[in-house]
TORPATI-632629 format. One record per atom (N, C-alpha, C, O): x, y, z; residue in three letters. Coordinates in steps of 0.1 Angstrom, whole numbers, plus 5000, padded with zeros to 4 digits. Example, Ala and Ser with C-alpha at 12.3 -4.5 7.8 and 13.67 -1.06 7.14 Angstrom:
BEGIN
513249435078ALA 512349555078ALA 513249675078ALA 514249675085ALA 512849785071SER 513749895071SER 512950005079SER 513450115080SER 
This chain:
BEGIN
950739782554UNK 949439752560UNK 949639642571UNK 950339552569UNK 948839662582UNK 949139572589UNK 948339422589UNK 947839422578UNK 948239322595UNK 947539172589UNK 946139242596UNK 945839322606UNK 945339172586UNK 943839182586UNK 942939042590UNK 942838952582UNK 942439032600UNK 941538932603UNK 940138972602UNK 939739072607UNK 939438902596UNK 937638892598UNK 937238772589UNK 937338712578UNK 936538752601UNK 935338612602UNK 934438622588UNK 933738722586UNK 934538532580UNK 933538582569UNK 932638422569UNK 932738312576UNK 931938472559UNK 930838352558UNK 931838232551UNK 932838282545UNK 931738062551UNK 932837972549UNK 932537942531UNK 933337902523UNK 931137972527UNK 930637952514UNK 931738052506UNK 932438012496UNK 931638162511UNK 932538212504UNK 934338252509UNK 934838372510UNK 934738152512UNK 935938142511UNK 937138152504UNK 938138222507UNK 936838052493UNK 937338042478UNK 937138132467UNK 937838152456UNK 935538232472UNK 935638362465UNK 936838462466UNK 937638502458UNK 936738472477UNK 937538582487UNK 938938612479UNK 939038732476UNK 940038512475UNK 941038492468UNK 941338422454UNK 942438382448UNK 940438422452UNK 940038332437UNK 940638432425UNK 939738512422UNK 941638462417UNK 941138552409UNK 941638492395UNK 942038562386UNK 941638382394UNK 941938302384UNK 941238332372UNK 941938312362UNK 939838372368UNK 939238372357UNK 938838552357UNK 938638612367UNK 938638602346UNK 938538702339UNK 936938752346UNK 936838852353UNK 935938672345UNK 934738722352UNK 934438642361UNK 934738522360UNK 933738692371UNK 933138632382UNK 931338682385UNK 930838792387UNK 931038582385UNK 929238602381UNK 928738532396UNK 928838412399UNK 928138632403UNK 927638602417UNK 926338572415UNK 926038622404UNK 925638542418UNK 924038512421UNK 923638432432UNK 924238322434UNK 922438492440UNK 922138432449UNK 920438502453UNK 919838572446UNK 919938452464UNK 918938492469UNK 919238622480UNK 920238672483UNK 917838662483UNK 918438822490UNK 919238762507UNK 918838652511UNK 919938822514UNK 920838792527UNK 921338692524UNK 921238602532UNK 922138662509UNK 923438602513UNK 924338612513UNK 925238532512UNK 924538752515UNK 926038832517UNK 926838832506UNK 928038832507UNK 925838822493UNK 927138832483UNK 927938942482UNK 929238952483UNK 927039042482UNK 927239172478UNK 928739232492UNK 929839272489UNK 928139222504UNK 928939202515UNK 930639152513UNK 931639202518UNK 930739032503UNK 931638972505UNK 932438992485UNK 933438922482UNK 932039072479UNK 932239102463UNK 933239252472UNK 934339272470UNK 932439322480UNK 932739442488UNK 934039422492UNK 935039492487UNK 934239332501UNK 935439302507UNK 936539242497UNK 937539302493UNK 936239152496UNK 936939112476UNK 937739212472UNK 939039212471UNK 936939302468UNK 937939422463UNK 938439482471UNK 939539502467UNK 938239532483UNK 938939582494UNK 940339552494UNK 941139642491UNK 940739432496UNK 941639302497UNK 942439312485UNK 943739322486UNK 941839322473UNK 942839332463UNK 943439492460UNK 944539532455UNK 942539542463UNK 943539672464UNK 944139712475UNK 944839812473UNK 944139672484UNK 945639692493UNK 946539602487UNK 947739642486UNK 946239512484UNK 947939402480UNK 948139432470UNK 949139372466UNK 947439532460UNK 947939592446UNK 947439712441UNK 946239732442UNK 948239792437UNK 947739932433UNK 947039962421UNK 947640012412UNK 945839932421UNK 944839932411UNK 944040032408UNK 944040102418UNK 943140072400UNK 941940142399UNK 940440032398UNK 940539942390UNK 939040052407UNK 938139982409UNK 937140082401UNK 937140212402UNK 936440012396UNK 935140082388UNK 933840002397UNK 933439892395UNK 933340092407UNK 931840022408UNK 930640142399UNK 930540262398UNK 930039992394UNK 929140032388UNK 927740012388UNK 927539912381UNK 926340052392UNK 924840052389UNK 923940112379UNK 924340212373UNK 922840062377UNK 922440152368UNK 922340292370UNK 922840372362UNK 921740322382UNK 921540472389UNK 922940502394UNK 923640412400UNK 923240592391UNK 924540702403UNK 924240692417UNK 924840642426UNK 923040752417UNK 922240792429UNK 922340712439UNK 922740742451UNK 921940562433UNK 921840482442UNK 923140392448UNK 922940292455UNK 924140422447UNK 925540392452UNK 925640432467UNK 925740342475UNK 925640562472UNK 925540612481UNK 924740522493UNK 925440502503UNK 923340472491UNK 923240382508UNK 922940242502UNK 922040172505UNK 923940222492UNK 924440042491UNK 926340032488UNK 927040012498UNK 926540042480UNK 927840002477UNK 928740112485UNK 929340072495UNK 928840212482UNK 929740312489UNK 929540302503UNK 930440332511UNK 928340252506UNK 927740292522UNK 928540182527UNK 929540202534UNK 928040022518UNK 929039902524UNK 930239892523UNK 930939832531UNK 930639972513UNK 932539932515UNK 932840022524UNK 933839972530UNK 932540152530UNK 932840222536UNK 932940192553UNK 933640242562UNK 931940082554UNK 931140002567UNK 932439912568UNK 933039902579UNK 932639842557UNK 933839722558UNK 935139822562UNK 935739772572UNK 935639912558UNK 936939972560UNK 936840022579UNK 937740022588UNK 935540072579UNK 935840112591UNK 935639952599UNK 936439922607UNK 935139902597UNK 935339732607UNK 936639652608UNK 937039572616UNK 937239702595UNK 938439622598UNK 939339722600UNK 940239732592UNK 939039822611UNK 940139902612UNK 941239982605UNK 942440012607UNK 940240012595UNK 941540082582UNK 940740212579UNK 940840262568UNK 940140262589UNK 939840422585UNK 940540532585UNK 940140632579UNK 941940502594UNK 942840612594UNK 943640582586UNK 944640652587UNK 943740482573UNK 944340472562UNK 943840462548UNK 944540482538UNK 942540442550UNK 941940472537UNK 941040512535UNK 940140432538UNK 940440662530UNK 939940762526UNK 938640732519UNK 938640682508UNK 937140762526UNK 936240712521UNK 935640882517UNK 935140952525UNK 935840902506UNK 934741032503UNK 933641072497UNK 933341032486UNK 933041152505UNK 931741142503UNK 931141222493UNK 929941212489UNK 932041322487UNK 931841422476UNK 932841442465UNK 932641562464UNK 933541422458UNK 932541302446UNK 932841162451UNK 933941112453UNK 931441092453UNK 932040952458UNK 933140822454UNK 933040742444UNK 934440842466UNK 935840802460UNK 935840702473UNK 934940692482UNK 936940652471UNK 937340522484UNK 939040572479UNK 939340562467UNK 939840612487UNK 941440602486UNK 942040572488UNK 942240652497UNK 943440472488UNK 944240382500UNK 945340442495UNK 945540512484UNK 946240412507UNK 947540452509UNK 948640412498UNK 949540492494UNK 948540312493UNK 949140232482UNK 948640342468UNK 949240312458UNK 948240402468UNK 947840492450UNK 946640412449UNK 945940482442UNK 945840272452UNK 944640192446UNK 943340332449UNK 943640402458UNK 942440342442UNK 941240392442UNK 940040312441UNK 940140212434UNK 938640332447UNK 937640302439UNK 936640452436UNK 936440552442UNK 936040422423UNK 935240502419UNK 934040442412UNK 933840332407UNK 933040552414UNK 931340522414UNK 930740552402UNK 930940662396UNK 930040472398UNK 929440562379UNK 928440502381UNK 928340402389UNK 927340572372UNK 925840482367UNK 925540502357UNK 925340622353UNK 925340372350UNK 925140382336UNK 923740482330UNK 923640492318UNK 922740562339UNK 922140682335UNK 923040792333UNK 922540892327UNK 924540782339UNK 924940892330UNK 926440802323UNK 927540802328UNK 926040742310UNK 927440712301UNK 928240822296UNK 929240782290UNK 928040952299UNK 928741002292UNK 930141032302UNK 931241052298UNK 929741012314UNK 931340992329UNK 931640922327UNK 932840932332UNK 931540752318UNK 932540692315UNK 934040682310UNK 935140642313UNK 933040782296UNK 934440812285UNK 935740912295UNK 936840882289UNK 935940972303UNK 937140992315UNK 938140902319UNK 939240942320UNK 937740752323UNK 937740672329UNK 939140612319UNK 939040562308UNK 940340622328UNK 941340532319UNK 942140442335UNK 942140462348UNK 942940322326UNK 943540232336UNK 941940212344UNK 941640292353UNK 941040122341UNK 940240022352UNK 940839922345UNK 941239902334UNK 941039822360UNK 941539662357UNK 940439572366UNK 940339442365UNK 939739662373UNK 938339572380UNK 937339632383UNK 937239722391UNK 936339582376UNK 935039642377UNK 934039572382UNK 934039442381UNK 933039652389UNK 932039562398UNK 930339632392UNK 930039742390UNK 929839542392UNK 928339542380UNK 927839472394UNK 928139352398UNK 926939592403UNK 926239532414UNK 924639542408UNK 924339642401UNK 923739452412UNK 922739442406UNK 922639442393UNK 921739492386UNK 923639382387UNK 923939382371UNK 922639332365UNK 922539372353UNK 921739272369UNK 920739282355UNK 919439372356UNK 918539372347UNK 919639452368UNK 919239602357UNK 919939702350UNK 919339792345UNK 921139672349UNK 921539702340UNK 921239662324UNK 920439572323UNK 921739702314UNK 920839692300UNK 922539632297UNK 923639662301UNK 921939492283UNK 923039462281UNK 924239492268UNK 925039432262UNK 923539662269UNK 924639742256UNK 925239792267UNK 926439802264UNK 925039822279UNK 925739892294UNK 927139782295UNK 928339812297UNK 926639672293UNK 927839562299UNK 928739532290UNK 929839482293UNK 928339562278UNK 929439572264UNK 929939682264UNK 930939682257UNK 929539812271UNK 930739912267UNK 931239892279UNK 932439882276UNK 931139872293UNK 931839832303UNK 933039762299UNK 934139802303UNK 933039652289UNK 934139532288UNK 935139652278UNK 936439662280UNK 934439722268UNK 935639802264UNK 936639912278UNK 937839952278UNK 935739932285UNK 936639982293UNK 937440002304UNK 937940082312UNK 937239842302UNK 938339732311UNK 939939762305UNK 940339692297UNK 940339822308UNK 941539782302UNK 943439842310UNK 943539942318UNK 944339762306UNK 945039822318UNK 946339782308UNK 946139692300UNK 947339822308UNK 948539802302UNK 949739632306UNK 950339552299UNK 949439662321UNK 949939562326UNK 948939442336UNK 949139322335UNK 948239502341UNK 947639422355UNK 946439322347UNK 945639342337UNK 946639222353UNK 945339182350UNK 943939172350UNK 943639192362UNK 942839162342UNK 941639222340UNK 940339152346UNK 940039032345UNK 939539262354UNK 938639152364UNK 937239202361UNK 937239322359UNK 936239152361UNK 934939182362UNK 934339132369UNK 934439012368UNK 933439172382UNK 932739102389UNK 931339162390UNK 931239282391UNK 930039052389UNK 928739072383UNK 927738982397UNK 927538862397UNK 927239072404UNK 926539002413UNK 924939042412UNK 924839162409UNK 924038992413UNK 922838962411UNK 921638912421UNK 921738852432UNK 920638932416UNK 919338882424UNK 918638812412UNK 917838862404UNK 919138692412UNK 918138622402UNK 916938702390UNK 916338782398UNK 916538712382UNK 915138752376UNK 914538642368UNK 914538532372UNK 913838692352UNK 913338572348UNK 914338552338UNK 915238632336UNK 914138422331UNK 915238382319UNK 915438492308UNK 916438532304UNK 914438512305UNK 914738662295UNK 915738752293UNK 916138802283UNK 916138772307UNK 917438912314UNK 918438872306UNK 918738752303UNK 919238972302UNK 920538902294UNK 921438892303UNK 922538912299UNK 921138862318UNK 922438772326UNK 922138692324UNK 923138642319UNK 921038572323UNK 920338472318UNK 921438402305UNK 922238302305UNK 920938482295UNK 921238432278UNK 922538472278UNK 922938432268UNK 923538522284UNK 924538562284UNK 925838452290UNK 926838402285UNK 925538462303UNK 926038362309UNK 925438202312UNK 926238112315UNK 924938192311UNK 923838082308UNK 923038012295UNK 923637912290UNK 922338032291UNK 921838002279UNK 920838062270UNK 919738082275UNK 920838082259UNK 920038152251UNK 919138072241UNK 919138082229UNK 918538012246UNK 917637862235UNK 916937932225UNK 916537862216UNK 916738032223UNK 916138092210UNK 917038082200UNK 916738032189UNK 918638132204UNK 919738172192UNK 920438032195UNK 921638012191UNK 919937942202UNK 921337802204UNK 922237832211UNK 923237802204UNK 922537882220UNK 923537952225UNK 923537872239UNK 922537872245UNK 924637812245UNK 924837712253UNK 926037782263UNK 927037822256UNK 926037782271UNK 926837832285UNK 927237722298UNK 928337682301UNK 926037692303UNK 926237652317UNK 925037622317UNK 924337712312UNK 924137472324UNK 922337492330UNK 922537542340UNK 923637512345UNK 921737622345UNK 921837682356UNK 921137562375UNK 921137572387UNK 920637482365UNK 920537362375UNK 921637322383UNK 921637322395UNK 922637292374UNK 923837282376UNK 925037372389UNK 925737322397UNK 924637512384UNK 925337572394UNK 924337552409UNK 924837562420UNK 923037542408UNK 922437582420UNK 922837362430UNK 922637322441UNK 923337322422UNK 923937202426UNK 925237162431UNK 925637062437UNK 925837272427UNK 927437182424UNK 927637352435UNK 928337332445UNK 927137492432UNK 927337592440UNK 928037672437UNK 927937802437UNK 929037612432UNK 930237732423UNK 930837642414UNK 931137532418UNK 931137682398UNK 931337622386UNK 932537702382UNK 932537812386UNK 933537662374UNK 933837772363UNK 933837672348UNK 934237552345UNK 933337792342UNK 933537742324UNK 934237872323UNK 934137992326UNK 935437772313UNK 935637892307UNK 936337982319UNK 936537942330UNK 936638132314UNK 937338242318UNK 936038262327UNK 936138372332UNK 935238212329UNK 934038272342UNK 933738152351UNK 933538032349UNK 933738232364UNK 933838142379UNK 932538232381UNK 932338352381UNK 931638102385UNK 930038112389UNK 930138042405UNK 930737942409UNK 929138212411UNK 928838142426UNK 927138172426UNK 926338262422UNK 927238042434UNK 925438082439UNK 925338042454UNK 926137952460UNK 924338112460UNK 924638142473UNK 922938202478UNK 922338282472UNK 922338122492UNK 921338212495UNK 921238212512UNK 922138162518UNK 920638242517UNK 920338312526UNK 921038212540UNK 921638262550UNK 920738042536UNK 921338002539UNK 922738002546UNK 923037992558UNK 923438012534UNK 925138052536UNK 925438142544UNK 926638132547UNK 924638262551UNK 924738342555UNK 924638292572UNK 923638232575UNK 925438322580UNK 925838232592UNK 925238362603UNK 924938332615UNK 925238452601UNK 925538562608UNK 923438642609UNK 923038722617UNK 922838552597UNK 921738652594UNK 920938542603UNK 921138422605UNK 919638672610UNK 918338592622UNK 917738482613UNK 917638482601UNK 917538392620UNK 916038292621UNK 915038372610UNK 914738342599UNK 914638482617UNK 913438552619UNK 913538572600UNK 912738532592UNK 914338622598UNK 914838652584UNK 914338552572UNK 913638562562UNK 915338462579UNK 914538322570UNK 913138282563UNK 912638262552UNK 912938262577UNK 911538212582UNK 910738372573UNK 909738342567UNK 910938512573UNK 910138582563UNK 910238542550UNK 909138562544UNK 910838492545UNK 911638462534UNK 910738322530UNK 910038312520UNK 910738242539UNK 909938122534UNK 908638162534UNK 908038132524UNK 907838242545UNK 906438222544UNK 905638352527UNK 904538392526UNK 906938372520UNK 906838432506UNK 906138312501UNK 904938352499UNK 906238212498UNK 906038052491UNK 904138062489UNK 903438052479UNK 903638102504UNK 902238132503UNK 901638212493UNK 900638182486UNK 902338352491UNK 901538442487UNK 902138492472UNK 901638592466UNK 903138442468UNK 904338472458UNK 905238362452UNK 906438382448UNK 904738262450UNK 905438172443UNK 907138192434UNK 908238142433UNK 906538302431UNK 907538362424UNK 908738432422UNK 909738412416UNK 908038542433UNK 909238602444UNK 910038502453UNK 911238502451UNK 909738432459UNK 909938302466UNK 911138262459UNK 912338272463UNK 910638212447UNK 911838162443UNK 913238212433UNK 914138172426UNK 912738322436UNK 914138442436UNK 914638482451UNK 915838512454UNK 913538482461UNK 914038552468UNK 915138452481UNK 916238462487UNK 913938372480UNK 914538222489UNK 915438132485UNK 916438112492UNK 915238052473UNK 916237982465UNK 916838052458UNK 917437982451UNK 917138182455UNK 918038272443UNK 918038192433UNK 919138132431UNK 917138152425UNK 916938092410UNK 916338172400UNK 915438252402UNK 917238152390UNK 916138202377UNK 914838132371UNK 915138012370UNK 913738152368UNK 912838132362UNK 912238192351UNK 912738282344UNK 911138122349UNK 910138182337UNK 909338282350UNK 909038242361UNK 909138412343UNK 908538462355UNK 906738432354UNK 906438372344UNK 905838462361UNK 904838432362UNK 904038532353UNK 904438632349UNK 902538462351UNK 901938592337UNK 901638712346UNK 901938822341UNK 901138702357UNK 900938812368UNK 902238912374UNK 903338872376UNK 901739032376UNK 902839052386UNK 902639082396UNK 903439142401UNK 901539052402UNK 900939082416UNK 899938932416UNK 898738922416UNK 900538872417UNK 899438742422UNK 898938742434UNK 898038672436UNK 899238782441UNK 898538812455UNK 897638942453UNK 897438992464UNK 897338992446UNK 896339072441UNK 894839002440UNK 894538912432UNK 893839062450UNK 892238992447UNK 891539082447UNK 891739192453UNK 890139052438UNK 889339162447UNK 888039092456UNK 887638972457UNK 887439192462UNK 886639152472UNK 885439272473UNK 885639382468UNK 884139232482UNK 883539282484UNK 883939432492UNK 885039442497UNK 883239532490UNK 883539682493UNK 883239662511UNK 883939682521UNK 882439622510UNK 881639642528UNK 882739532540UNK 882839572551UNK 883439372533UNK 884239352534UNK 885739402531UNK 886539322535UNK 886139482526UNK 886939522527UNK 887239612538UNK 888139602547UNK 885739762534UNK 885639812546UNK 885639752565UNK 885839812575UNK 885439632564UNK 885539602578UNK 886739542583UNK 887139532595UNK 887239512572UNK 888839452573UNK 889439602582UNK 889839612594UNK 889339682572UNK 890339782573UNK 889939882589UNK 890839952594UNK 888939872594UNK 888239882608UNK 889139802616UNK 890039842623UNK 888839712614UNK 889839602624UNK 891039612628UNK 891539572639UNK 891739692619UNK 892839712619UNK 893639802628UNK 893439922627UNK 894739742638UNK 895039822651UNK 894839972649UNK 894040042655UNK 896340012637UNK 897140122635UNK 896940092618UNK 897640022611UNK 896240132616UNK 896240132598UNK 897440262597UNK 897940352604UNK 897540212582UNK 898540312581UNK 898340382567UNK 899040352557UNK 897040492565UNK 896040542556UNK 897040632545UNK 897940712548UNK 896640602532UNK 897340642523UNK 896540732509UNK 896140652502UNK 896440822506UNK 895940832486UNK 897440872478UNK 898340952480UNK 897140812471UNK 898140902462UNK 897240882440UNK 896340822434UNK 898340992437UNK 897541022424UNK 898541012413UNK 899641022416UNK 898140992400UNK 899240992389UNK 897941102380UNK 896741112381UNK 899041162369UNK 898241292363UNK 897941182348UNK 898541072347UNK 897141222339UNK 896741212327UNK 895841292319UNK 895141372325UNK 895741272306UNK 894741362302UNK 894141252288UNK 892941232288UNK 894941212281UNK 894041162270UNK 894741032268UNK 893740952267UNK 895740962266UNK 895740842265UNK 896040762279UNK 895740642279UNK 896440812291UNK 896740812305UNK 895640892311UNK 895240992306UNK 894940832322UNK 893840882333UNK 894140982346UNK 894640952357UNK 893941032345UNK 893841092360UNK 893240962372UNK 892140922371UNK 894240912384UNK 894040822386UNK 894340812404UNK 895340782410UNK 893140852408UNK 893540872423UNK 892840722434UNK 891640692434UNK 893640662441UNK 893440602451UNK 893640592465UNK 894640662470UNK 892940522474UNK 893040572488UNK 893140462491UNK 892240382488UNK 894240412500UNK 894540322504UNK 894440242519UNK 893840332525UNK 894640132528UNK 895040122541UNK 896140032540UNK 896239932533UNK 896840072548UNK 898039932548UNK 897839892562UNK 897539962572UNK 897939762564UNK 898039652577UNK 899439632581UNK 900039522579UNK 900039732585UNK 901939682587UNK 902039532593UNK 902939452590UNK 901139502603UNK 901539362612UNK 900939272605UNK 900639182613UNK 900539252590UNK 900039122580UNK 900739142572UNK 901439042569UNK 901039232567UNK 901639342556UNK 901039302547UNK 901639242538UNK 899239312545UNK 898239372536UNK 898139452535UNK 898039512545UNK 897939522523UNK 897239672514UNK 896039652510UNK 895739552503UNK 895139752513UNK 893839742510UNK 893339862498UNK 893139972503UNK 893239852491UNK 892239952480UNK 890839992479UNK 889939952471UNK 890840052487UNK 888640092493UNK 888640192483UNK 887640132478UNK 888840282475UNK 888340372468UNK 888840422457UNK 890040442458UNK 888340482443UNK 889340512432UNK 889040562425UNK 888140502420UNK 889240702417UNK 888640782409UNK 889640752400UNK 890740702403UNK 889240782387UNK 889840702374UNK 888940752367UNK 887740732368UNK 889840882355UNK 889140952344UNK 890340982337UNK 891440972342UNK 889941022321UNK 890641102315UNK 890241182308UNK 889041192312UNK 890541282295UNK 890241382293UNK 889341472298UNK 888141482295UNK 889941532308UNK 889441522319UNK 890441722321UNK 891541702326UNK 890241812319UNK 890941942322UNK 891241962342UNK 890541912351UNK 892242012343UNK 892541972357UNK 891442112361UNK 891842132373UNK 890442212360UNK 889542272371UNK 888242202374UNK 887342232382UNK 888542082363UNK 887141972363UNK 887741872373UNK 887341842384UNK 888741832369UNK 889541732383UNK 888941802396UNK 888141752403UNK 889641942399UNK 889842022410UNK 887941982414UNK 887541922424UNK 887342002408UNK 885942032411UNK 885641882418UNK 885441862430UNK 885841792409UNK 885041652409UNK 886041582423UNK 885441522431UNK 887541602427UNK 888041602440UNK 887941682453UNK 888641662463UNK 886641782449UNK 886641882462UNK 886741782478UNK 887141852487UNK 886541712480UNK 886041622489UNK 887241612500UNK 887141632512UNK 888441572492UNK 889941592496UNK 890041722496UNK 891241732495UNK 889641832496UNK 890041982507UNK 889241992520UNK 889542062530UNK 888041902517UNK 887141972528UNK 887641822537UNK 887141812548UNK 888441722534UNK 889041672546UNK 890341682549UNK 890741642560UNK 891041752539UNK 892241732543UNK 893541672541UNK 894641702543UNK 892641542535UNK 893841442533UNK 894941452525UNK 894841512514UNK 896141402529UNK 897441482524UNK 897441332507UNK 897341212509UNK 897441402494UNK 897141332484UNK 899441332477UNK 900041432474UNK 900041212477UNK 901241202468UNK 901041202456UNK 900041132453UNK 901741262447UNK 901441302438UNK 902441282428UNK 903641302432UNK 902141222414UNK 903341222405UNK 904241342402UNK 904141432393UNK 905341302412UNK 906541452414UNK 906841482394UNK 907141592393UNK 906741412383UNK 906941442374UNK 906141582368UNK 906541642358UNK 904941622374UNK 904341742370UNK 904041802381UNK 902841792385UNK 905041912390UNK 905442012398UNK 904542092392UNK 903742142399UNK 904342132378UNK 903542252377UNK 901542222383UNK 900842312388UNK 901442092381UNK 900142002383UNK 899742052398UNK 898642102401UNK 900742012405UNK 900841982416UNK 900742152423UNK 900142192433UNK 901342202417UNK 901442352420UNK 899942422420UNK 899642502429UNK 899242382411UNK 897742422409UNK 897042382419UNK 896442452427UNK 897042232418UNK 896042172434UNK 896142262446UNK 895342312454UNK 897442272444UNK 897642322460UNK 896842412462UNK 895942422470UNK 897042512451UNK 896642672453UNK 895342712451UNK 894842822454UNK 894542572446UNK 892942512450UNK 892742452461UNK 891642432466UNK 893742432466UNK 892942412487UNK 893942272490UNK 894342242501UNK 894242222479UNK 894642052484UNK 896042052489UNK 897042132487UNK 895841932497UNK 896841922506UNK 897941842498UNK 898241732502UNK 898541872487UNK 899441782478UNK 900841802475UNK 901341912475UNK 901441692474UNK 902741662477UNK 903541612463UNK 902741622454UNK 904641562458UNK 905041522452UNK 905941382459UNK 906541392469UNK 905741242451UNK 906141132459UNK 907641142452UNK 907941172441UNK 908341122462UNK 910141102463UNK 910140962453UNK 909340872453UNK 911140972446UNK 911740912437UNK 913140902435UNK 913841002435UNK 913640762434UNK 914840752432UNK 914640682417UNK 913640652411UNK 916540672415UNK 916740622403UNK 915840432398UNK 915740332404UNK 915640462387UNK 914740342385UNK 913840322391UNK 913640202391UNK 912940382398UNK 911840432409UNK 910740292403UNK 910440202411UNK 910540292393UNK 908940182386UNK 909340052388UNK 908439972386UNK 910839982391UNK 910939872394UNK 911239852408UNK 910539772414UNK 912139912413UNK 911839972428UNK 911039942433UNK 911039842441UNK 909540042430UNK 908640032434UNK 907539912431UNK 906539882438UNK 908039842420UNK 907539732420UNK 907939652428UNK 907039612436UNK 909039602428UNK 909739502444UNK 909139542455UNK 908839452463UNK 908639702456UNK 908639682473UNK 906739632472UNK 906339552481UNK 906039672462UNK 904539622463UNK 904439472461UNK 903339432466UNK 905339372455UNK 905839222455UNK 905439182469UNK 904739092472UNK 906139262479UNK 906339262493UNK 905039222502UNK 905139152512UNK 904139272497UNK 902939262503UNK 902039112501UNK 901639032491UNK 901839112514UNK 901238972513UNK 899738902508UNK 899338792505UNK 899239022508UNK 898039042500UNK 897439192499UNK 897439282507UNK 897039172485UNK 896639382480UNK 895039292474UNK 894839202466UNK 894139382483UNK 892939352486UNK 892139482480UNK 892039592485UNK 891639412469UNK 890939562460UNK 889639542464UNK 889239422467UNK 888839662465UNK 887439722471UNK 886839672452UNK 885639692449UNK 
């Protein structure tokens, strides 16, 4: 291989070549290139040694436009595409040396048991992962000769998460680790066989102003987010999970949503019948505040879907295109064939926390 040069962030420097301890536990706030520089990490160590790499997420699915996408991004920047083999079916990474990386998600454990010779495994977004996922992981660490690596990068959550009680502290069972005060102080620790980095947006030399500065004006409307997303800290999380959630007058809301340059007009529906509602809303989003507004909402249950069909006529005779919970295709199949303009909403893996993060996002969700 020939010598490799690139500029990386200076925070993580001592990551880069560190491989002194058995785990390595990243946490930071969102753009601080952990993930970026955990990527390269292993890059690095598998050209200078012929290893097998395990990356791992909860979803399969979701490997493809994060981890595979980024290591794949890094190989071709540092000029090593005509030497190592990024593929895209089944997703592999190949180097000239015999090193591999390969992709799993703990939604499907049963591709693990295949899996012989890993000596480094990478747990990206590790605390959605569950923490029976990261106990059979450690069994299938294992290598005859080479020595054994784990690396665990993260977005902060609340103390509850067992990255929390695990590596840190468990005050229910007495269980003592590291304060996490401590690392967000000192920046990188090791106890023990584990080297802790924390890292936020900050450290990141390369990322806009503009970035930041989104990042801070979170503090207004999300206390909470804020301080996962800005400070990368763990917390007790808040009793809410939409605290920027209000409601308001209907005729105020309606004039809000008038005002608004380019609204960007939305319904969508979830199905129920007897302990779950039939539950349709119509929405406006404000992209240049990034408020959501809630003007209207049908909400029933036991409720047969030609009585739905009846009591929604309103949405055929306008039109409006209704998303629909893709989990009942046959549901969805009926509307249609009653006049409605209905869709099923795209879903990825872990879709309800997903989707929770991105509604976090909003700077105010303004109910009618």
């Amino acid at each position: 291989m020939v010598a490799i040069q690139k500029e990386v962030n200076p925070h993580f420097d001592d990551f880069l070549f560190d491989w002194e301890q058995k785990f390595q536990f990243l946490v930071g706030g969102y753009g601080s290139s952990k993930s970026y520089h955990v990527a390269l990490k292993v890059i690095l160590k598998l050209i200078e040694e012929k290893r097998t790499a395990l990356v791992i997420r909860e979803v399969y699915d979701t490997h493809r436009d994060s981890t595979f996408s980024l290591l794949s991004e890094i190989v071709e920047d540092l000029g090593l595409s005509d030497r190592i083999r990024c593929i895209t079916s089944p997703m592999q990474i190949r180097f000239p040396n015999g090193s591999k990386i390969i992709f799993k998600g703990m939604d499907k454990p049963e591709k693990l048991k295949s899996i012989n010779n890993v000596s480094l495994i990478w747990l990206e977004e590790c605390s959605e992962i569950k923490y029976a996922g990261f106990k059979e992981l450690l069994v299938r660490l294992r290598h005859p000769t080479l020595d054994l690596h784990m690396i665990l990068s993260t977005n902060p959550v609340g103390e509850d998460n067992w990255t929390y009680l695990h590596f840190f502290q468990d005050k229910m069972n007495d269980r003592y680790v590291l304060n996490d005060e401590e690392l967000y102080q000192k920046r990188t620790v090791i106890v023990g066989d584990t080297y802790y980095h924390h890292s936020t947006a900050d450290d990141n030399l390369f990322l806009p102003d503009s970035y930041i500065e989104q990042l801070e004006e979170m503090e207004e409307y999300d206390p909470d987010l804020h301080r996962i997303t800005r400070k990368g800290r763990f917390g007790v999380n808040g009793k809410r999970v939409l605290p920027q959630f209000k409601v308001e007058e209907h005729q105020a809301v309606m004039e809000a949503i008038s005002a608004i340059k380019r609204p960007l007009i939305r319904a969508g529906m979830d199905f129920g019948f007897t302990d779950s509602y039939n539950a349709v809303i119509r929405m406006a989003v404000d992209t240049e505040r990034k408020y959501l507004y809630i003007y209207w909402e049908y909400y029933k249950n036991d409720m047969t879907d030609d009585v739905t069909v009846e009591e929604l006529s309103e949405f055929i005779e306008s039109g409006e295109r209704i998303i629909a919970d893709s989990a009942e295709p046959k549901t969805i199949k009926y509307f249609r064939k009653q006049g409605f303009d209905m869709t099923g909403a795209k879903k990825g893996g872990n879709s309800r926390l997903q989707s929770t993060k991105k509604v976090k996002r909003f700077k105010k969700i303004i109910c009618s």
